[in-house]
LUMNU-133880 format. One record per atom (N, C-alpha, C): residue number from 1; residue in one letter; atom name; x, y, z. Coordinates in nm, 3 decimals. Last residue first. Layout:
N
+-----+-----+------+---------+---------+---------+
:   n : res : atom :       u :       v :       w :
+-----+-----+------+---------+---------+---------+
: NUM :   A :   CA :       X :       Y :       Z :
...
+-----+-----+------+---------+---------+---------+
This chain:
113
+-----+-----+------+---------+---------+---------+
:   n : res : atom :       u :       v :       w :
+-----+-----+------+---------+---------+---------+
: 113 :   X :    N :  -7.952 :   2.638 :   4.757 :
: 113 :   X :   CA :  -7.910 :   2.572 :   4.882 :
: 113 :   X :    C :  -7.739 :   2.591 :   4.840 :
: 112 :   X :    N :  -8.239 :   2.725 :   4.690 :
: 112 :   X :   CA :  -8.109 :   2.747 :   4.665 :
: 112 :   X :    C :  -8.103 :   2.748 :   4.787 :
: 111 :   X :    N :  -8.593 :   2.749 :   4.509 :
: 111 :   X :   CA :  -8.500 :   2.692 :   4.637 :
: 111 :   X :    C :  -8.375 :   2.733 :   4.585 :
: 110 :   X :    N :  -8.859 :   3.003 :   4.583 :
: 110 :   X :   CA :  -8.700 :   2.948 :   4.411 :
: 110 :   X :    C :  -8.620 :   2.911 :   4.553 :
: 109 :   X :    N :  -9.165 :   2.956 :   4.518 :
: 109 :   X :   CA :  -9.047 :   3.023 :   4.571 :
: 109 :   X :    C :  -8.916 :   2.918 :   4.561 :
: 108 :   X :    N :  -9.435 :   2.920 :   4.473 :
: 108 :   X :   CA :  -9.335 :   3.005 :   4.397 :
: 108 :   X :    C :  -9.170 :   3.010 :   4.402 :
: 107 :   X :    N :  -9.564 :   2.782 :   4.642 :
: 107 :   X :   CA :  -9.528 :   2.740 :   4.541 :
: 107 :   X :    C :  -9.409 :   2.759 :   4.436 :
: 106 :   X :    N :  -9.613 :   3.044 :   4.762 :
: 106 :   X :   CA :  -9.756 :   2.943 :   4.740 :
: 106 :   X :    C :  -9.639 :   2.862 :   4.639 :
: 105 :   X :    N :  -9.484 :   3.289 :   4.863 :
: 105 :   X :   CA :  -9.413 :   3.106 :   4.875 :
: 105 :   X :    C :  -9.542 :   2.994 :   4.829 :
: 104 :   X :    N :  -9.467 :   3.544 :   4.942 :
: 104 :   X :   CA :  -9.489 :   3.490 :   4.830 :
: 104 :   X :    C :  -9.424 :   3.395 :   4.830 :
: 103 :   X :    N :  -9.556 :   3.790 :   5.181 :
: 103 :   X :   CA :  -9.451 :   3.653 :   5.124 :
: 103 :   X :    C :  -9.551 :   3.557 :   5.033 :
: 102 :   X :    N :  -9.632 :   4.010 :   5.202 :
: 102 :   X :   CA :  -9.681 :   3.968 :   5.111 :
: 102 :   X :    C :  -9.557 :   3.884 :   5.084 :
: 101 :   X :    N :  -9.671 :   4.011 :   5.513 :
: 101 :   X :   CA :  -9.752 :   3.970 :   5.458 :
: 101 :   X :    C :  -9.759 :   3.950 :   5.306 :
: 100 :   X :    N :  -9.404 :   4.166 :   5.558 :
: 100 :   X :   CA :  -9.393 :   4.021 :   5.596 :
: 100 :   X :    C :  -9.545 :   3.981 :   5.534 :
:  99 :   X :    N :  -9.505 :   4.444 :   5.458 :
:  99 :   X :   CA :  -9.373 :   4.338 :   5.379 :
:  99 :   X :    C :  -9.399 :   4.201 :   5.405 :
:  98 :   X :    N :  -9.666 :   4.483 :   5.628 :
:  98 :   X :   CA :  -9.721 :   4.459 :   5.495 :
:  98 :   X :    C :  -9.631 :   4.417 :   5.377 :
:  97 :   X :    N :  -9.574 :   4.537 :   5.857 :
:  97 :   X :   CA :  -9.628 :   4.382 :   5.872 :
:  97 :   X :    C :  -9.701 :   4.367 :   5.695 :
:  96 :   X :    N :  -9.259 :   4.667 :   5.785 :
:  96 :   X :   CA :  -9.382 :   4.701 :   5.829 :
:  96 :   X :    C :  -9.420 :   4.586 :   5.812 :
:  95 :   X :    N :  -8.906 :   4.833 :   5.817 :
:  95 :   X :   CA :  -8.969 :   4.704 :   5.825 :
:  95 :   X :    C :  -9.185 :   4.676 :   5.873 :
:  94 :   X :    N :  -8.821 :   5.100 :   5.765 :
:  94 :   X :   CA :  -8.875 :   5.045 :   5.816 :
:  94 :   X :    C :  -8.986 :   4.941 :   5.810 :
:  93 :   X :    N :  -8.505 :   5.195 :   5.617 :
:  93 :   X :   CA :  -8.616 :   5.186 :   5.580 :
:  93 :   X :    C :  -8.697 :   5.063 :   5.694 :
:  92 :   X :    N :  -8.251 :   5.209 :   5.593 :
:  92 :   X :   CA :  -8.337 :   5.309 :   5.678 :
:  92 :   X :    C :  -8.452 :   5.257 :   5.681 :
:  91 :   X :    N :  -8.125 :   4.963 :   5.532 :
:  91 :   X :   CA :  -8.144 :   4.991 :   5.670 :
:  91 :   X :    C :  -8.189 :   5.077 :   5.697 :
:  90 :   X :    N :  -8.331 :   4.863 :   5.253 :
:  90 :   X :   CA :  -8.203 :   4.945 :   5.317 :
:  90 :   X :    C :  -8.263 :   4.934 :   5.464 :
:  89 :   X :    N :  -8.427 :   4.502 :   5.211 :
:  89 :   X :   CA :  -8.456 :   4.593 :   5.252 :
:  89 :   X :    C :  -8.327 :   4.759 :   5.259 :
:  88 :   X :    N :  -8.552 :   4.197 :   5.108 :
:  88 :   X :   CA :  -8.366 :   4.247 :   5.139 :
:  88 :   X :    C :  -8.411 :   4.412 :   5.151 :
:  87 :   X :    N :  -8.745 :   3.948 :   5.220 :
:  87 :   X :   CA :  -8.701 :   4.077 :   5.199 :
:  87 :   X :    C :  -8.560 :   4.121 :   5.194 :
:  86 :   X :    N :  -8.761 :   3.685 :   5.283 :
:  86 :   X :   CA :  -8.826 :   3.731 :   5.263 :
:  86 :   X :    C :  -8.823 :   3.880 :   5.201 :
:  85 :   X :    N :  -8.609 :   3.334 :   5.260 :
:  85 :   X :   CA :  -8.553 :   3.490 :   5.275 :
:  85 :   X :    C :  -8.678 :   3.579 :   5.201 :
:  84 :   X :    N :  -8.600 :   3.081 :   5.522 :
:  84 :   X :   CA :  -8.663 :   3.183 :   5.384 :
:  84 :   X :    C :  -8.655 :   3.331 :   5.395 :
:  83 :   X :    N :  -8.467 :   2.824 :   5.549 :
:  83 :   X :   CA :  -8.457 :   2.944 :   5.611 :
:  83 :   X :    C :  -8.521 :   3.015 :   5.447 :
:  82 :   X :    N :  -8.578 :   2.502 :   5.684 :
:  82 :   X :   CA :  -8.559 :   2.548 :   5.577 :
:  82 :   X :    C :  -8.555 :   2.740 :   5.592 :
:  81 :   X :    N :  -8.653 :   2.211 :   5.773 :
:  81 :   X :   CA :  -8.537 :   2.247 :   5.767 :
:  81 :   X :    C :  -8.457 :   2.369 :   5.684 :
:  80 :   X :    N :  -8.914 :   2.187 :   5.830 :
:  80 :   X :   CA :  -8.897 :   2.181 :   5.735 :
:  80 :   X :    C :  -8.698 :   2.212 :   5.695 :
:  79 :   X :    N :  -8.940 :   2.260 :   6.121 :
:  79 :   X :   CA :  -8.998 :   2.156 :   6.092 :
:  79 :   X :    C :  -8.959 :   2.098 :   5.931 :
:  78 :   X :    N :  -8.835 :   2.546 :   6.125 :
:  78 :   X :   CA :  -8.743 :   2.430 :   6.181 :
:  78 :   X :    C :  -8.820 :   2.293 :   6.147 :
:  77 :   X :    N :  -8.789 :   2.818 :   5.928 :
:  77 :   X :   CA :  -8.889 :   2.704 :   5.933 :
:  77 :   X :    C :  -8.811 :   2.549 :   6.014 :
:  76 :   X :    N :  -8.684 :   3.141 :   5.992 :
:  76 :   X :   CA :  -8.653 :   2.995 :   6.016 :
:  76 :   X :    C :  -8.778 :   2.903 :   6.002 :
:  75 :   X :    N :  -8.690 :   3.376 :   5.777 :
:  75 :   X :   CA :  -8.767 :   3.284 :   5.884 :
:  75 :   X :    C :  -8.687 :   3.231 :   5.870 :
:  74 :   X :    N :  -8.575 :   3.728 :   5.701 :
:  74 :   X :   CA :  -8.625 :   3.590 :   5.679 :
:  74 :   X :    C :  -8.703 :   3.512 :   5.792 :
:  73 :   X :    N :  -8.410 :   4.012 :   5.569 :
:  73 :   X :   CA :  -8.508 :   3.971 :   5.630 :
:  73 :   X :    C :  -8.626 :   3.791 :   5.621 :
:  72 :   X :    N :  -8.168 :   4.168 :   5.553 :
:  72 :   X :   CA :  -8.203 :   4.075 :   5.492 :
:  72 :   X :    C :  -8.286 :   4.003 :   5.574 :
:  71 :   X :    N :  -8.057 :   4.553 :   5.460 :
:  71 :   X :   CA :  -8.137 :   4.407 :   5.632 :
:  71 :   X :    C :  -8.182 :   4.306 :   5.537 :
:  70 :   X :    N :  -7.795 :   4.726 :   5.419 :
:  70 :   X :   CA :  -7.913 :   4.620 :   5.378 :
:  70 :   X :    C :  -7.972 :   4.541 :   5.481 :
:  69 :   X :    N :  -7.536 :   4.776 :   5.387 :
:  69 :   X :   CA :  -7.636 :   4.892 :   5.424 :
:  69 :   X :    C :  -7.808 :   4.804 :   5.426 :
:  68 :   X :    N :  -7.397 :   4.504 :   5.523 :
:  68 :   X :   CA :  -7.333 :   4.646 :   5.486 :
:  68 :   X :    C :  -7.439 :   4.747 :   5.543 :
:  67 :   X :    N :  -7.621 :   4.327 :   5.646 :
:  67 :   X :   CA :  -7.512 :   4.300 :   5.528 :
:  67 :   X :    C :  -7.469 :   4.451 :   5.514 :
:  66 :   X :    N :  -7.870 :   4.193 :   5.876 :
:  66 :   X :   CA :  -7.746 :   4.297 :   5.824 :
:  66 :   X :    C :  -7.642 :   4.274 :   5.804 :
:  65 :   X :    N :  -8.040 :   3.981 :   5.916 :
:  65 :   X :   CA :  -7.913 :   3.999 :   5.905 :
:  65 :   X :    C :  -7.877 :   4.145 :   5.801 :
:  64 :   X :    N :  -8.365 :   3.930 :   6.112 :
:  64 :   X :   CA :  -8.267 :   3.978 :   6.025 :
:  64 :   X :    C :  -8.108 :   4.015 :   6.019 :
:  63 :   X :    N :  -8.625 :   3.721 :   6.180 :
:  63 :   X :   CA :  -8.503 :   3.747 :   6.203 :
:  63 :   X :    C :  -8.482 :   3.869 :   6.075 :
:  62 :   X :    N :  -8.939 :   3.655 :   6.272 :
:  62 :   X :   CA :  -8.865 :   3.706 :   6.168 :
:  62 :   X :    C :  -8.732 :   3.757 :   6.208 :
:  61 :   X :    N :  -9.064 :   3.559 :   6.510 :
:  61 :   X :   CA :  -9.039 :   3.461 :   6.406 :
:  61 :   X :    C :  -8.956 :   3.528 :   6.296 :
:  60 :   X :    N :  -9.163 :   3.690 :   6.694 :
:  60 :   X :   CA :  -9.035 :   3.671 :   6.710 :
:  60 :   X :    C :  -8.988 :   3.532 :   6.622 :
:  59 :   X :    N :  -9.385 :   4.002 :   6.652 :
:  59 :   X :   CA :  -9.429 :   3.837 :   6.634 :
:  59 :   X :    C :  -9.242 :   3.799 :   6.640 :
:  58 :   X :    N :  -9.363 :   4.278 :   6.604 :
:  58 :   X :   CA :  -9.367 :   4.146 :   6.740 :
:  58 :   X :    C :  -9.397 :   4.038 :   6.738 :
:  57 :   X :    N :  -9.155 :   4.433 :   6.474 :
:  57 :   X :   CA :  -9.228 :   4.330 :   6.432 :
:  57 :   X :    C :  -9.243 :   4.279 :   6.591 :
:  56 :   X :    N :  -8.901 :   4.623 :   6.482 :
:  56 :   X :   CA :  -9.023 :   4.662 :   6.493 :
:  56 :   X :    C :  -9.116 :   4.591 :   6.489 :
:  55 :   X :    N :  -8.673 :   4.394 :   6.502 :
:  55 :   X :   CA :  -8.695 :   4.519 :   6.643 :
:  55 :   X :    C :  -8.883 :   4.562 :   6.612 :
:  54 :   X :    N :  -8.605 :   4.115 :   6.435 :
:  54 :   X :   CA :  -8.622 :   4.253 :   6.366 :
:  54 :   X :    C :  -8.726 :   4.346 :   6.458 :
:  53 :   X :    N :  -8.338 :   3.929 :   6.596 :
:  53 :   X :   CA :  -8.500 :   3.940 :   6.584 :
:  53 :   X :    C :  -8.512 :   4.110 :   6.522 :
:  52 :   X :    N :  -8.056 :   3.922 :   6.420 :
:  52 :   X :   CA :  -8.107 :   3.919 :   6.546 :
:  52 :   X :    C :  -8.307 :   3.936 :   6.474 :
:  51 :   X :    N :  -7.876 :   3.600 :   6.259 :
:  51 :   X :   CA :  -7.951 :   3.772 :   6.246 :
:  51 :   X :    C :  -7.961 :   3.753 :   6.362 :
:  50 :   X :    N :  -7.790 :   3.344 :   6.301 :
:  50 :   X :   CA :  -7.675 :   3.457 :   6.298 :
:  50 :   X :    C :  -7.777 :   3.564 :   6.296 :
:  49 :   X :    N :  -7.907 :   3.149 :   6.355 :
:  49 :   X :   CA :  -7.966 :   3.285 :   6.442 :
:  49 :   X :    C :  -7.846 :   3.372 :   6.425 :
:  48 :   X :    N :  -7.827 :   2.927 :   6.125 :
:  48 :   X :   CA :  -7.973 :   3.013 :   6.135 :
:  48 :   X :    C :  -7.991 :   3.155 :   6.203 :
:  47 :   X :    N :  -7.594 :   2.852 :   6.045 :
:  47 :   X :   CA :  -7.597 :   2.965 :   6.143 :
:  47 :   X :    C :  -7.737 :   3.093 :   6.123 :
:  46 :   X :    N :  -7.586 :   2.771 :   5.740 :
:  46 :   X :   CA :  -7.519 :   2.643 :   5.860 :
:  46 :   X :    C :  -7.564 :   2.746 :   6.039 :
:  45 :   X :    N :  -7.747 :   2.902 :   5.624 :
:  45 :   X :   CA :  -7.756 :   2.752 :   5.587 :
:  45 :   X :    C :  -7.712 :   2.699 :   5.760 :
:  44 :   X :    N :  -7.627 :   3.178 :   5.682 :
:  44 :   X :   CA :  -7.748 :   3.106 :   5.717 :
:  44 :   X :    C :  -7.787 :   3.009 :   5.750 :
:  43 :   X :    N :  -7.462 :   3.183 :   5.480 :
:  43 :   X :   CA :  -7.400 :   3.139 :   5.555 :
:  43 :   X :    C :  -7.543 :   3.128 :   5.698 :
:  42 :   X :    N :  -7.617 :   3.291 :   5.247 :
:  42 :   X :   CA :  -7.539 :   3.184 :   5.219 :
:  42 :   X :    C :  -7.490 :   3.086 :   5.400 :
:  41 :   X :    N :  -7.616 :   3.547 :   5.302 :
:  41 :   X :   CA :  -7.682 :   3.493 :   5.336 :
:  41 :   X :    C :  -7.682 :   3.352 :   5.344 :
:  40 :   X :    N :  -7.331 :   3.619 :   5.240 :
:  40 :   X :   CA :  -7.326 :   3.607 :   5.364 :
:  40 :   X :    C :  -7.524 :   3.548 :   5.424 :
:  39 :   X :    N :  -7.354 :   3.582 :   4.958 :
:  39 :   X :   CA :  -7.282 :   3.492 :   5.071 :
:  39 :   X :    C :  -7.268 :   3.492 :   5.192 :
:  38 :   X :    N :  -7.511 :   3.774 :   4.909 :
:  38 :   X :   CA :  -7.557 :   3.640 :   4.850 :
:  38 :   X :    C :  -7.466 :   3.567 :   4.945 :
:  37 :   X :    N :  -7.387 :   3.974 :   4.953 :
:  37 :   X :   CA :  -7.533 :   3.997 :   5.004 :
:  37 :   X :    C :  -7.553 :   3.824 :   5.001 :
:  36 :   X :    N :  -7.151 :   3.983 :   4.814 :
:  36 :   X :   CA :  -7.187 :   4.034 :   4.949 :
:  36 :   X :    C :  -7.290 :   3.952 :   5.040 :
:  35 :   X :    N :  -7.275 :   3.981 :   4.533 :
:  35 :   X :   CA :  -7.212 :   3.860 :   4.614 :
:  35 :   X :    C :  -7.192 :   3.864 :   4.703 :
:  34 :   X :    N :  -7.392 :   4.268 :   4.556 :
:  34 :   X :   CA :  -7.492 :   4.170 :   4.534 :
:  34 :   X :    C :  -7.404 :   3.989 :   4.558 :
:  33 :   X :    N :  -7.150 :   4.406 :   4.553 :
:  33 :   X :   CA :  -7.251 :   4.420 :   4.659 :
:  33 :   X :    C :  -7.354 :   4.300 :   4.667 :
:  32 :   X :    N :  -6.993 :   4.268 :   4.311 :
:  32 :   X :   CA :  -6.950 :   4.274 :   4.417 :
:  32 :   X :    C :  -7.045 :   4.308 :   4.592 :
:  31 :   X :    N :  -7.206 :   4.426 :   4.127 :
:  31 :   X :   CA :  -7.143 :   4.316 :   4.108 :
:  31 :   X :    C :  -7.130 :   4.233 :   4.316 :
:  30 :   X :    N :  -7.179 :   4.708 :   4.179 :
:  30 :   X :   CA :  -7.324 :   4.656 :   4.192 :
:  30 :   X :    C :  -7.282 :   4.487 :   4.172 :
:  29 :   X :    N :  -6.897 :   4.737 :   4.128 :
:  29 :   X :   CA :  -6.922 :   4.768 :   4.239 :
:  29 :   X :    C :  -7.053 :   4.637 :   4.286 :
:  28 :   X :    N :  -6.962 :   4.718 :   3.845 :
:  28 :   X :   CA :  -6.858 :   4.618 :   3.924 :
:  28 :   X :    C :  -6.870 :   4.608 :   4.047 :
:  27 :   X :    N :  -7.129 :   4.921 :   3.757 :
:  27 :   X :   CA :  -7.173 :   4.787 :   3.743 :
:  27 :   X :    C :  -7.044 :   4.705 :   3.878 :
:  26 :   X :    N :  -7.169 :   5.182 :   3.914 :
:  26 :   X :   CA :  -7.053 :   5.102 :   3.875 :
:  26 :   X :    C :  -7.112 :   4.960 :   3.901 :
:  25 :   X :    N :  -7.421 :   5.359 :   3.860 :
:  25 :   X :   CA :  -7.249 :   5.459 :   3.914 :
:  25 :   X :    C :  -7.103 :   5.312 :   3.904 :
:  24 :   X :    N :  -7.634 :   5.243 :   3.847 :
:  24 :   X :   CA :  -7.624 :   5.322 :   3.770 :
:  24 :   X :    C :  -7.498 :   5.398 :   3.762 :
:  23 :   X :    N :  -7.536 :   4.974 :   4.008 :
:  23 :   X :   CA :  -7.480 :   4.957 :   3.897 :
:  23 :   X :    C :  -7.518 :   5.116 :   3.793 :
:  22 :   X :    N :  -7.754 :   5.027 :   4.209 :
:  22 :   X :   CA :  -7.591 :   5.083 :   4.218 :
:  22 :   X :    C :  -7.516 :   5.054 :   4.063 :
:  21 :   X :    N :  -7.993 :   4.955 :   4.051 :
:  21 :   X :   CA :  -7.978 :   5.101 :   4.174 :
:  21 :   X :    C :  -7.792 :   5.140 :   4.160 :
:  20 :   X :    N :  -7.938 :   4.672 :   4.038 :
:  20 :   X :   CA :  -7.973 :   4.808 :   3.936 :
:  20 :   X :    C :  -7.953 :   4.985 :   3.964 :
:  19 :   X :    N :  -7.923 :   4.591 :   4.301 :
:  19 :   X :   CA :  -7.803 :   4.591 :   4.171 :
:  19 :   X :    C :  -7.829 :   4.675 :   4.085 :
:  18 :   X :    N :  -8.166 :   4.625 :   4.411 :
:  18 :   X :   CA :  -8.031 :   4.650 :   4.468 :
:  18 :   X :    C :  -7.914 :   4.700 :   4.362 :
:  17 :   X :    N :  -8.312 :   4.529 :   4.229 :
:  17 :   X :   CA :  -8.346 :   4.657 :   4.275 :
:  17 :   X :    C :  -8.249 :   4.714 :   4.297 :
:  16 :   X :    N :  -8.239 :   4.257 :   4.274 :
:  16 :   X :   CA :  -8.229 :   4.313 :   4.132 :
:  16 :   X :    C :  -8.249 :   4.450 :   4.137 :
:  15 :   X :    N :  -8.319 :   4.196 :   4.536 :
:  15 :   X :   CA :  -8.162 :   4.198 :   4.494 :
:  15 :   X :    C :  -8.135 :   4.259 :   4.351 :
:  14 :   X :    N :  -8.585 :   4.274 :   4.537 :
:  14 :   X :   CA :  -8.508 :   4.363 :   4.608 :
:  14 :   X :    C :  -8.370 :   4.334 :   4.560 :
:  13 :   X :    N :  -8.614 :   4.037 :   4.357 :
:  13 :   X :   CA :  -8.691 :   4.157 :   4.306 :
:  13 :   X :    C :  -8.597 :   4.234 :   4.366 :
:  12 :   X :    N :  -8.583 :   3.847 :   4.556 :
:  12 :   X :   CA :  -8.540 :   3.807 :   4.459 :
:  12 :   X :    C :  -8.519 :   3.995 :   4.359 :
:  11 :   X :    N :  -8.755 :   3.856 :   4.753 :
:  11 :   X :   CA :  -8.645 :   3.899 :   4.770 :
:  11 :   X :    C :  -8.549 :   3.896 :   4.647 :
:  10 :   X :    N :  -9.047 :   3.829 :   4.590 :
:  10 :   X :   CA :  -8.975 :   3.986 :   4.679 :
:  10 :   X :    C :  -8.860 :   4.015 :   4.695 :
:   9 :   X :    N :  -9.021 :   3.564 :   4.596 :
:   9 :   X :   CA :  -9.010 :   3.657 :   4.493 :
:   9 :   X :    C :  -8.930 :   3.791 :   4.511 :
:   8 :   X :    N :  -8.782 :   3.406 :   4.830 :
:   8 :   X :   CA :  -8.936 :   3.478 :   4.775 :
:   8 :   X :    C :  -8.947 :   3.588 :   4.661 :
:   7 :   X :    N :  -8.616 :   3.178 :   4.844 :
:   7 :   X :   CA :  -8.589 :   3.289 :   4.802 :
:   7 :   X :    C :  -8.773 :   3.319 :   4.735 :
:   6 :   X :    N :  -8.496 :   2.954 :   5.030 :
:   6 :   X :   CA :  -8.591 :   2.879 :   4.935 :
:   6 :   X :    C :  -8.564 :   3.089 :   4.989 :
:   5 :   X :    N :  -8.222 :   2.669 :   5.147 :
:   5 :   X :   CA :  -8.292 :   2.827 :   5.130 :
:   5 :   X :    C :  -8.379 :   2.831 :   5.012 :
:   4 :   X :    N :  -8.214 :   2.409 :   5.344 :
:   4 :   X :   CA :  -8.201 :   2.515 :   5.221 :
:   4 :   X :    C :  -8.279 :   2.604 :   5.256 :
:   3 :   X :    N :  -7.944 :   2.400 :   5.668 :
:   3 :   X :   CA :  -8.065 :   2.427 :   5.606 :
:   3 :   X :    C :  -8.047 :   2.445 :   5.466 :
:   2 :   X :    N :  -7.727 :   2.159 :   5.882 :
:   2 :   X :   CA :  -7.751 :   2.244 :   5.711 :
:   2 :   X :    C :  -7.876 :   2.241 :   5.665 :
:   1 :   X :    N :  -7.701 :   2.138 :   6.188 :
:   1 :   X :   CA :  -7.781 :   2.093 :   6.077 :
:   1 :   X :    C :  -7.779 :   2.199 :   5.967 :
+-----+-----+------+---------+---------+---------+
């Protein structure tokens, strides 16, 4: 079954973070990282449990996929057919319950499928 993707502010914010960050040494590069990022989440749609469960969280509703240096952090909504991407994160950086709490979906949140 082909899910959409519906993009939380946050994550939206972290991909512009992303790009801005590297584009200070090569826009093209920052180009190329950020379609990276976008297609292999892309591939979600069809391979929900491609991530694994995100190690520090115990609740086993938040997956993540690692993209290069990046954790892309989401749900599966199976009643709704729908994978939400909550965070795009670096891999050092540790995943806390005050990321997953400020998902921002009242409405907000920008489908792409």
């Amino acid at each position: 079954m082909v899910r959409k993707l519906i993009w939380s502010d946050r994550a939206f914010e972290d991909l512009k973070i992303i790009y801005d960050y590297i584009a200070r040494d090569s826009k093209r590069y920052a180009q190329v990282q950020i379609k990276h990022i976008q297609s292999k989440i892309l591939s979600l749609c069809e391979y929900p449990s491609l991530g694994r469960l995100v190690p520090e969280l115990p609740d086993n509703i938040y997956r993540e996929l690692i993209v290069d240096n990046y954790r892309v952090v989401y749900r599966i909504n199976d009643s709704d057919s729908l994978i939400i991407i909550i965070a795009i994160v670096h891999c050092r950086q540790m995943i806390e319950n005050e990321l997953i709490n400020t998902e921002d979906l009242n409405g907000k949140g920008k489908r792409k499928s």
